[in-house]
ROZAMI-832876 format. One line per field, with one value per residue (C-alpha): residue in one letter; x, z, y; residue number from 0. Coordinates in pm, 1 decimal. Example, Ala and Ser with C-alpha at 12.3 -4.5 7.8 and 13.67 -1.06 7.14 Angstrom:
% residues 2
r <- a:s
c1 <- 1230.0:1367.0
c3 <- 780.0:714.0
c2 <- -450.0:-106.0
k <- 0:1
//
This chain:
% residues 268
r <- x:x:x:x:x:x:x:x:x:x:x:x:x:x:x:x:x:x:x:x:x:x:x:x:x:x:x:x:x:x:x:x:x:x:x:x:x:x:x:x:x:x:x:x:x:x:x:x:x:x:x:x:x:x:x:x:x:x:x:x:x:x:x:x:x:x:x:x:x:x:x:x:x:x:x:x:x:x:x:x:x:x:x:x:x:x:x:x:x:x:x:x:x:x:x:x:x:x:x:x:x:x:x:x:x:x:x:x:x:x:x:x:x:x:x:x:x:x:x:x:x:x:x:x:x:x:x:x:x:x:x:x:x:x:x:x:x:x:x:x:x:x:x:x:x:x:x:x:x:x:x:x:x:x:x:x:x:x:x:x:x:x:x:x:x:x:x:x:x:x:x:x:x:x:x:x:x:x:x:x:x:x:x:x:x:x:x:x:x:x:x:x:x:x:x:x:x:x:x:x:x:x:x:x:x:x:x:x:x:x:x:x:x:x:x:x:x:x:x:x:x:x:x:x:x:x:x:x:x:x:x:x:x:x:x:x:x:x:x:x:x:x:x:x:x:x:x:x:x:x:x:x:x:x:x:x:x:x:x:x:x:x:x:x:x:x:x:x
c1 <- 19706.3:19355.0:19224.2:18967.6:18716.8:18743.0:18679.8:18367.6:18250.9:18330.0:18158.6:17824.8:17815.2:17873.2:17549.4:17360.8:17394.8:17261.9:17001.2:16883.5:16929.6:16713.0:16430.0:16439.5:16387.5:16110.3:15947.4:15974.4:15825.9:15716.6:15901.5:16195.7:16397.7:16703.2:17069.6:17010.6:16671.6:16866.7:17119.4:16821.4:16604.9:16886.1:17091.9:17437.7:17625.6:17589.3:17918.0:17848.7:17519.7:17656.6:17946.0:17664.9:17422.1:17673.9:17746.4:17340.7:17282.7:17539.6:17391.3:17054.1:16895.8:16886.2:16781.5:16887.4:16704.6:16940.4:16718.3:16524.6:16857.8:16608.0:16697.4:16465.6:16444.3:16572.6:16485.9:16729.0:16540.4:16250.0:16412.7:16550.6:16151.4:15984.5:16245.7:16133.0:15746.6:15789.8:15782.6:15475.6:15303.5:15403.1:15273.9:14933.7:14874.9:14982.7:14575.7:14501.2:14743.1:14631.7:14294.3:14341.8:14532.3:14316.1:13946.5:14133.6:14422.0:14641.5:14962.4:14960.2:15247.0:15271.1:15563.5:15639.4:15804.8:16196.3:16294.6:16254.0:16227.5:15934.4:16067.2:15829.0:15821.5:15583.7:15424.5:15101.7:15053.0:14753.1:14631.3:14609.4:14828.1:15051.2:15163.8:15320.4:15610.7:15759.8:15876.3:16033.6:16076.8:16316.6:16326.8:16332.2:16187.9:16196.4:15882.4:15586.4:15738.2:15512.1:15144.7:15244.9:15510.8:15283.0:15014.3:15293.7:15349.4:15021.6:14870.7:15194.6:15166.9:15169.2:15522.5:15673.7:15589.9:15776.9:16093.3:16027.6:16023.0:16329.0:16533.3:16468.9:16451.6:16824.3:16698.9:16384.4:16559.8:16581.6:16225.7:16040.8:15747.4:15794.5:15945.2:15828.2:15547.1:15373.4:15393.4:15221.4:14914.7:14948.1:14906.6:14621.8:14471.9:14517.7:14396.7:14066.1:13996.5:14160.9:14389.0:14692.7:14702.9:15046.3:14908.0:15193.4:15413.2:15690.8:15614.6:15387.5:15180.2:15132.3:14935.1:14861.0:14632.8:14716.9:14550.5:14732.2:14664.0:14648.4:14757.2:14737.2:14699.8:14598.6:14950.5:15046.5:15196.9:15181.3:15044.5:14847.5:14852.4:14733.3:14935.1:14795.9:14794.6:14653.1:14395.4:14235.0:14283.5:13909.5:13758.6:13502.0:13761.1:13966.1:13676.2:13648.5:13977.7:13998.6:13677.9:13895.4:14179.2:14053.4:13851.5:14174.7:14357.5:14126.8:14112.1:14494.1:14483.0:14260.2:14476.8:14791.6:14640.0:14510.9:14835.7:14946.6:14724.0:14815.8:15190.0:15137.9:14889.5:15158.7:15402.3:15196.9
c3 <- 6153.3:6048.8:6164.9:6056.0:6326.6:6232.9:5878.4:5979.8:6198.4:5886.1:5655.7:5891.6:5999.5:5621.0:5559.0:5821.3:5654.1:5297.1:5456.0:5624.2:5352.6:5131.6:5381.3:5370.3:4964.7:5029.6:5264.8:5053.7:4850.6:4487.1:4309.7:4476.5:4764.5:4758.5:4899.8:5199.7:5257.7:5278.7:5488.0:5717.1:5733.9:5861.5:6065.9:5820.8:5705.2:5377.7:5233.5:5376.5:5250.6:4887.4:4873.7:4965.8:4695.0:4453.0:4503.7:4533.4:4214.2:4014.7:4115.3:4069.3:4409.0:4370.3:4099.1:4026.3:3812.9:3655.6:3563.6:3957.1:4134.5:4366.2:4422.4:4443.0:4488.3:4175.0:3981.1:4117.0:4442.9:4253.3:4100.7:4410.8:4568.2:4241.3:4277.2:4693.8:4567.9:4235.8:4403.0:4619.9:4281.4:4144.1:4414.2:4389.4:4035.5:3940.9:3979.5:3743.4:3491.5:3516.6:3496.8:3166.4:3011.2:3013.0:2983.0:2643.6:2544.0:2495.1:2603.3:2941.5:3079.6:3388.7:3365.3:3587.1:3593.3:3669.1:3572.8:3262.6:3110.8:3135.3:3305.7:3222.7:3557.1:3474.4:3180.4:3142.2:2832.1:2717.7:2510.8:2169.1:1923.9:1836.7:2099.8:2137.2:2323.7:2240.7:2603.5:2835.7:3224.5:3270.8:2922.1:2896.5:2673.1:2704.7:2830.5:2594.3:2351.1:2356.8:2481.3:2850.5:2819.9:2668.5:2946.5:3211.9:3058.5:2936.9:3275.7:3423.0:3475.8:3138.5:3272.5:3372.0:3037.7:2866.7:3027.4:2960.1:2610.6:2630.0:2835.0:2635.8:2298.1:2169.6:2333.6:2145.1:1817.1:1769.1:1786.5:1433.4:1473.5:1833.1:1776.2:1964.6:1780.0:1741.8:2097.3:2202.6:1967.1:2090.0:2440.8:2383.0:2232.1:2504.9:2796.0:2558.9:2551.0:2888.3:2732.1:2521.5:2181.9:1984.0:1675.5:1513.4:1555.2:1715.9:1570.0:1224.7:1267.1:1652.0:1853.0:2207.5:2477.6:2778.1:3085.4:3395.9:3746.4:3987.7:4333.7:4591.1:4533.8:4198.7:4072.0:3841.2:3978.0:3703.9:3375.4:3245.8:2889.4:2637.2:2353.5:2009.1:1633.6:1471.7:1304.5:1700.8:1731.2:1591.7:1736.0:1887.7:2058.3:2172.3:2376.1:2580.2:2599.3:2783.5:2934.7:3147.9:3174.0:3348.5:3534.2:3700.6:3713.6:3951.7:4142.4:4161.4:4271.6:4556.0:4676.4:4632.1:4836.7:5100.4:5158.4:5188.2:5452.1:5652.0:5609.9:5727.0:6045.0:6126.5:6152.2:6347.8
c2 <- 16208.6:16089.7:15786.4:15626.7:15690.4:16066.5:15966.2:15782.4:16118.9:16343.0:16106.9:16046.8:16441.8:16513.5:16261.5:16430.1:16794.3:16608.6:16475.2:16800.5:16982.1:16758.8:16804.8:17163.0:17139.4:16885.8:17110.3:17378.6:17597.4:17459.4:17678.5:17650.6:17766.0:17976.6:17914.5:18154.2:17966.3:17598.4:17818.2:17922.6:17601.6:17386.8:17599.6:17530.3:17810.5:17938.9:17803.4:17449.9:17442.8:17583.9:17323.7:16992.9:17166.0:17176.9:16787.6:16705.1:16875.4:16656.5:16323.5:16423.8:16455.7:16785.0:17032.6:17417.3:17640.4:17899.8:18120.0:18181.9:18049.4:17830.9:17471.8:17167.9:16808.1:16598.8:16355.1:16102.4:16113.7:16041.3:15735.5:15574.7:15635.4:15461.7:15168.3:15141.2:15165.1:14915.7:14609.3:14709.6:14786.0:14472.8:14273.1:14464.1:14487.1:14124.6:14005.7:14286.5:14185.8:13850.7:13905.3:14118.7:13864.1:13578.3:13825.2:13951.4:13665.2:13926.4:14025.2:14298.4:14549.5:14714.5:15068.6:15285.5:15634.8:15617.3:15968.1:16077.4:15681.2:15446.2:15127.6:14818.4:14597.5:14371.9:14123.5:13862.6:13708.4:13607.6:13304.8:13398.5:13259.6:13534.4:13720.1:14088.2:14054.4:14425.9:14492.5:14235.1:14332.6:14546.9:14726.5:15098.2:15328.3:15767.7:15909.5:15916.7:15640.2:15398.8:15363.9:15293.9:15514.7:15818.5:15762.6:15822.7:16160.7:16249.6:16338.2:16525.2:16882.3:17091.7:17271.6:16865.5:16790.1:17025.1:16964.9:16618.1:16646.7:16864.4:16635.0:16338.0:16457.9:16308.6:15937.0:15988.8:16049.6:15693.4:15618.8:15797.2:15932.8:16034.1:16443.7:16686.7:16851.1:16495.6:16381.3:16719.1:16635.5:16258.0:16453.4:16637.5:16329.3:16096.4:16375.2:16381.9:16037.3:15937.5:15645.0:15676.6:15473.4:15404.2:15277.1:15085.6:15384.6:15144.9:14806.1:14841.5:14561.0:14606.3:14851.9:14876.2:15131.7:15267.5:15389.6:15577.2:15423.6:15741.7:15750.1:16030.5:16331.2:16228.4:16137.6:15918.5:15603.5:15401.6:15241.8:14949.0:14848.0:14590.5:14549.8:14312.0:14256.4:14560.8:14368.9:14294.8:14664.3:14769.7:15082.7:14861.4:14675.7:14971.7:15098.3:14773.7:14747.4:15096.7:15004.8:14688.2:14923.8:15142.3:14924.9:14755.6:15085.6:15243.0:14941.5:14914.9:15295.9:15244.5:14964.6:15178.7:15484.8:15226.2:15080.7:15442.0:15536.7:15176.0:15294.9:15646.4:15540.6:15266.3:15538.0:15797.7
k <- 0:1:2:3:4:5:6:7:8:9:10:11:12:13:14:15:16:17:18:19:20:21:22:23:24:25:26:27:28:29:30:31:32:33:34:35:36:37:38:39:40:41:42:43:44:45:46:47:48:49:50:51:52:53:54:55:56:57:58:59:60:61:62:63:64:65:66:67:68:69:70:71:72:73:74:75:76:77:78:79:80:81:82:83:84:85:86:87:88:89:90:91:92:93:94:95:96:97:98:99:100:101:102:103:104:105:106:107:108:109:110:111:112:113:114:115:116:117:118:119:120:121:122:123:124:125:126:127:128:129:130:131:132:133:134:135:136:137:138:139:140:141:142:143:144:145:146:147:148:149:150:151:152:153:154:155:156:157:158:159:160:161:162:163:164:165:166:167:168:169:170:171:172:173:174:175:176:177:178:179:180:181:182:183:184:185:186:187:188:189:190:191:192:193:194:195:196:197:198:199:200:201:202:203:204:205:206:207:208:209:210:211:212:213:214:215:216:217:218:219:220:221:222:223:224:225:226:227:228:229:230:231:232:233:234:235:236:237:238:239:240:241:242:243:244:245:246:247:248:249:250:251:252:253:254:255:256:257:258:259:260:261:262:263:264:265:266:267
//
């Protein structure tokens, strides 16, 4: 007979095995580490360490490659860490949003990464009289749809991109303009110039720029963007526009890697 004491042994021991195997992929190599190097790096036997793999891989906190047969960390994990960080970045980044709404009257967004969607998690309006309210908090849009959303993929590794544009491509259908062959040349565009436009390509008579806001290790952590009438949208105005973006977003980055380094001496 079971009881449920045993149950709660088998479930924590069972937790304890995920967890260790997860480290091993973190500390990993990039590429990839295969079955008999999970086996190895925690000490569980191959079958065990095939079986918790297996279940990993289906809700996304872990990833296998058929090709190489190597596992990694998923995408899920990544998820769950952006939803821990997103209200840290909120807190910090709300002066900067501020700020850009009332030195431009215009409306401001703050996304994030959560997998392979841009989540917005934050909105200042400005003062002018019409206002472009094309995201609310919480909205979602795939990865490189829309000017927040494009500088969030732009400046991912060449091989992350591509298997972001895979992944996503039915969820993109919906949105014209955005296929596959046009989002590369959007890509190259907005590496070039260091911003990502979306010129009325989701609302006609709206545009908006983007800037990424870097954290360690120069990843992206998230984006800032300004989103108006295309008639405010001049050329002229673009280049200030990017000018104050990326103003804020390297100030927001310095914050974010400083609260970083408190985090990681506080733990030492």
């Amino acid at each position: 007979m079971v009881t449920q004491a045993s149950e709660e042994t088998s479930t924590v021991k069972t937790i304890d095995r995920a967890a260790s195997i997860l480290r091993c992929l973190g500390e990993g190599a990039p590429a990839g580490c295969r079955l008999s190097d999970v086996a190895t790096c925690s000490g569980l036997g191959k079958a065990t360490v095939h079986r918790l793999l297996t279940a990993l891989v289906e809700v996304g906190f872990a990833d296998r490659c058929d090709e190489s047969k190597r596992y990694r960390l998923g995408y899920g994990l990544y998820a769950l860490g952006g939803a821990a960080r997103r209200f840290q970045i909120t807190e910090l980044a709300r002066p900067a949003l501020l700020r850009l709404a009332a030195e431009t009257e215009d409306t401001v967004f703050l996304s994030i990464r959560d997998g392979d969607e841009a989540l917005c998690i934050d909105r200042c309006t400005g003062a002018f009289p019409i206002r472009t309210l094309t995201l609310t908090v919480g909205d979602r849009r795939p990865l490189g749809v829309g000017a927040g959303s494009l500088a969030l993929l732009a400046f991912q590794p060449d091989a992350e991109i591509e298997r972001v544009l895979t992944s996503n491509e039915a969820s993109r259908a919906a949105y014209s303009g955005f296929e596959a062959a046009a989002l590369r040349a959007m890509i190259e565009q907005s590496r070039k110039s260091g911003h990502a436009l979306n010129d009325g390509r989701i609302v006609s008579a709206m545009a908006a720029v983007a800037v990424p806001v870097f954290g360690s290790e120069g990843q992206v952590e998230a984006a800032l963007s300004i989103a108006a009438i295309r008639e405010r949208m001049t050329p002229t105005r673009i280049v200030d526009l990017v000018r104050r973006l990326t103003r804020e977003a390297e100030s927001l980055g310095d914050l974010l890697q400083s609260r970083e380094l408190s985090e990681r001496s506080d733990k030492a």
